[in-house]
C-alpha positions in Angstrom: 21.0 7.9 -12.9 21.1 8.5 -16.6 21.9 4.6 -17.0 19.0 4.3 -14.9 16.7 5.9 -17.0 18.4 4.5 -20.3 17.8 1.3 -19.3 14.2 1.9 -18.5 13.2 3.6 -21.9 15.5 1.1 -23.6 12.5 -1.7 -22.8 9.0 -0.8 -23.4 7.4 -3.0 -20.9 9.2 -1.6 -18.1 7.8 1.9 -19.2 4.2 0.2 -19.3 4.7 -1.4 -15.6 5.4 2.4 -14.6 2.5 4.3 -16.4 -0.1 0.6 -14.7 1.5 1.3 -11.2 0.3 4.9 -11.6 -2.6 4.2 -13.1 -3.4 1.0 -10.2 -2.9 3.2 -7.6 -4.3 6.5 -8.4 -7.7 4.5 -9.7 -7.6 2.6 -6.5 -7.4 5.2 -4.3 -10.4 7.2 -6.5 -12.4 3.7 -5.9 -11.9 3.4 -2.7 -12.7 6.4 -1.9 -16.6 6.1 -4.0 -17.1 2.8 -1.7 -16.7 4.9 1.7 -18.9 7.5 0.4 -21.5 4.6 -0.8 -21.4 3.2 2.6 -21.6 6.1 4.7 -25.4 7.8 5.7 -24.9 10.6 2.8 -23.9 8.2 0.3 -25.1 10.7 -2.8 -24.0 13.8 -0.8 -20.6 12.2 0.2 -19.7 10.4 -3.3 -20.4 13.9 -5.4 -18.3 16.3 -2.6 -15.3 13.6 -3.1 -14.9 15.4 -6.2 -14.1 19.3 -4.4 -11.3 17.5 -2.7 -7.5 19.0 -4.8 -6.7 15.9 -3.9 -9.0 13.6 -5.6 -8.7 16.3 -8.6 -5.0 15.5 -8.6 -5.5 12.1 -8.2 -8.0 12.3 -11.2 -5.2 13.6 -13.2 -2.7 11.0 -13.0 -5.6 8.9 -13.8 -6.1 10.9 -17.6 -2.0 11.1 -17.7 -0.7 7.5 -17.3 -3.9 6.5 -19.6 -2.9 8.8 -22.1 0.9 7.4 -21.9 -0.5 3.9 -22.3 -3.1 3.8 -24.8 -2.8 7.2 -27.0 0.1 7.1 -29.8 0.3 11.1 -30.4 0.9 12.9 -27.3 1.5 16.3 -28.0 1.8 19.9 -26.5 -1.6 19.2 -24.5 0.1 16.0 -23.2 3.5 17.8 -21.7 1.4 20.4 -20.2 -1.0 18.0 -18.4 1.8 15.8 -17.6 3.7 19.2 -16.0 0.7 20.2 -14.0 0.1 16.5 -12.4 3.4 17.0 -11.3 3.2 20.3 -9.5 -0.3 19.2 -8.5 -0.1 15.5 -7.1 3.5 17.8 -5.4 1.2 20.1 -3.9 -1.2 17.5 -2.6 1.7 15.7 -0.8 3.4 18.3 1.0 0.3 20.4 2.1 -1.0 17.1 3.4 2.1 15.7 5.1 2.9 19.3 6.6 -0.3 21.4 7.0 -3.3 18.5 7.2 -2.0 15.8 9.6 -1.8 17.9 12.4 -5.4 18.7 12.5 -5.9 14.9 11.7 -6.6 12.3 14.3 -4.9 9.2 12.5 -4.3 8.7 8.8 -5.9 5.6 7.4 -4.3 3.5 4.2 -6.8 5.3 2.0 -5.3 8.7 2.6 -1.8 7.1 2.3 -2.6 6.1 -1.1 -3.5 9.6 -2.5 -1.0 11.3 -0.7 1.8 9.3 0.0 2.0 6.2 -2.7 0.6 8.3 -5.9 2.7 11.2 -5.5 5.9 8.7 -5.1 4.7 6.5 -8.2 4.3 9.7 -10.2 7.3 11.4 -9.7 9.2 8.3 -10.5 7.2 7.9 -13.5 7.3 11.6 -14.2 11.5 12.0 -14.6 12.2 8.5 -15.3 9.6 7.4 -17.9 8.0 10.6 -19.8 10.2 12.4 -21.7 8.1 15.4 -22.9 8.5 18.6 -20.4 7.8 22.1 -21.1 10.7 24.6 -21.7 11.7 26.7 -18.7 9.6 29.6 -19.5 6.3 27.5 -19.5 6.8 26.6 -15.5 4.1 29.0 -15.1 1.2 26.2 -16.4 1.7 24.6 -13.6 0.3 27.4 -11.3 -2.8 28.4 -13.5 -4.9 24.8 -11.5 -4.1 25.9 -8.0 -5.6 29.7 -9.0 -8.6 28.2 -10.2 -9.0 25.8 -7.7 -9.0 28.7 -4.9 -11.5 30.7 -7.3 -13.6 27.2 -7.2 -13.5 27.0 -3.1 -14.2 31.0 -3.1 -16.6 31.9 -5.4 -18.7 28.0 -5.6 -18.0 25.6 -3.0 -18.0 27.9 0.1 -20.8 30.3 -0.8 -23.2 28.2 -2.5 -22.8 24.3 -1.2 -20.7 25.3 2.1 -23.7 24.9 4.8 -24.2 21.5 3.1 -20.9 20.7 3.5 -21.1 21.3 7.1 -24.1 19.4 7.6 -22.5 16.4 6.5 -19.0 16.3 6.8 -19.3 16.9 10.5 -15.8 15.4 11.4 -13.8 16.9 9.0 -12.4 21.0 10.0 -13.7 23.9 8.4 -15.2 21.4 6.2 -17.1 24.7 4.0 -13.8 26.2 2.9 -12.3 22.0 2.2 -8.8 22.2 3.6 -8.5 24.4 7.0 -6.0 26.6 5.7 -8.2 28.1 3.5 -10.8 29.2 6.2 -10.6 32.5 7.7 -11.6 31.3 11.0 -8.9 29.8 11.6 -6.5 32.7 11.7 -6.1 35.1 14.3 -6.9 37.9 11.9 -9.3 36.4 9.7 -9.4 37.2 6.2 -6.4 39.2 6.4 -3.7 37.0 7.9 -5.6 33.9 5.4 -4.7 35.9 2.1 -1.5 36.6 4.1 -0.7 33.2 4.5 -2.3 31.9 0.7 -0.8 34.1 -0.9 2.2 35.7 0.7 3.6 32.2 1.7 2.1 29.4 0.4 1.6 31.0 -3.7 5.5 32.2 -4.0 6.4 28.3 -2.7 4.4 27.0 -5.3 5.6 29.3 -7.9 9.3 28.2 -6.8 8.6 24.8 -6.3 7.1 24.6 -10.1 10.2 26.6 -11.6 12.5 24.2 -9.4 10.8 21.0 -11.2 10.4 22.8 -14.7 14.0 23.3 -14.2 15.1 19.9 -13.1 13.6 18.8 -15.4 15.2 20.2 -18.4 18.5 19.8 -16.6 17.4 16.0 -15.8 16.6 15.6 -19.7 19.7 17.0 -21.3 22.1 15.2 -19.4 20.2 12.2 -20.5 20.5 13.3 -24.3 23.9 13.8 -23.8 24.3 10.6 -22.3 22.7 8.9 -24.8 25.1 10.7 -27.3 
């Protein structure tokens, strides 16, 4: 692997063709998504809510990421932390889909297999074999300050003061006020308590081990490299 990855930093084009396959796909999917919400009977409604979806966030942010990689020449500590927290997020958005979404999903269509199945691929590739900034161990905690926030968003904006609109037009999507499923009471068998249960006695400590995993990787991933290259 370490020859692998020598031989792609070694050649500046082939780091370029990673950052543009990211950048391709992730915008692709982000476009395609804009047409179907311009073509559907909410177009306004439908095109703005895009934008509530973790997913299209995530998507967002390997957008801002492989841009940065390809057209900014000082990437700093801003730059390893956003880079970290793409990671963990675009992660996130590929596992919860994959294990917790397509059940409750009559088919999946090429769009959603291009936010959750091609862009997480591209990125992780891009991720360990291309970037070489990473946080140190003790930072693997950035990574878990976006998915806090983004259940304070659902809680305390999206639900309470757009939910009912949600409803109204997002008819075939579940529990379509709370976004993903999982995150609506109603769906549990003892409501608010078995959600926070679930949130945040199940799904937050995998999250929190699943960033310190990749923080640690990593670091192992990059000093065996610098060795290698020594």
């Amino acid at each position: 692997m370490s020859k692998i990855t020598r031989a792609i930093r070694d050649r500046n084009t082939t780091k370029q063709l990673f950052a543009y396959l990211v950048l391709f796909w992730s915008f692709l999917g982000i476009l395609m998504q804009m047409i179907r919400a311009l073509m559907s009977v909410h177009p306004l409604g439908y095109l703005l809510l895009n934008y509530v979806y973790f997913t299209t966030q995530s998507n967002l942010l390997l957008i801002v990421v492989s841009s940065l990689f390809l057209f900014s020449k000082k990437r700093g500590m801003f730059y390893t932390s956003i880079a970290f927290i793409a990671l963990i997020n675009i992660g996130i958005t590929a596992v919860v889909f994959h294990i917790l979404l397509i059940p409750f999903m009559g088919s999946v269509s090429f769009l959603n297999h291009i936010l959750h199945t091609i862009t997480p691929i591209l990125y992780i590739l891009f991720y360990f074999l291309v970037i070489e900034e990473h946080p140190p161990l003790k930072k693997f905690w950035l990574a878990l300050v976006y998915p806090l926030v983004y259940l304070l968003f659902v809680y305390l904006f999206v639900e309470p003061i757009i939910g009912d609109y949600m409803d109204n037009i997002m008819t075939t999507f579940d529990s379509a006020r709370y976004v993903y499923p999982f995150l609506d009471p109603s769906n549990y068998d003892q409501g608010i308590k078995q959600m926070l249960l679930f949130n945040l006695g199940v799904l937050a400590p995998i999250i929190t081990l699943f960033s310190f995993v990749l923080c640690w990787f990593k670091n192992w991933f990059e000093s065996k490299h610098t060795n290698f290259k020594s």
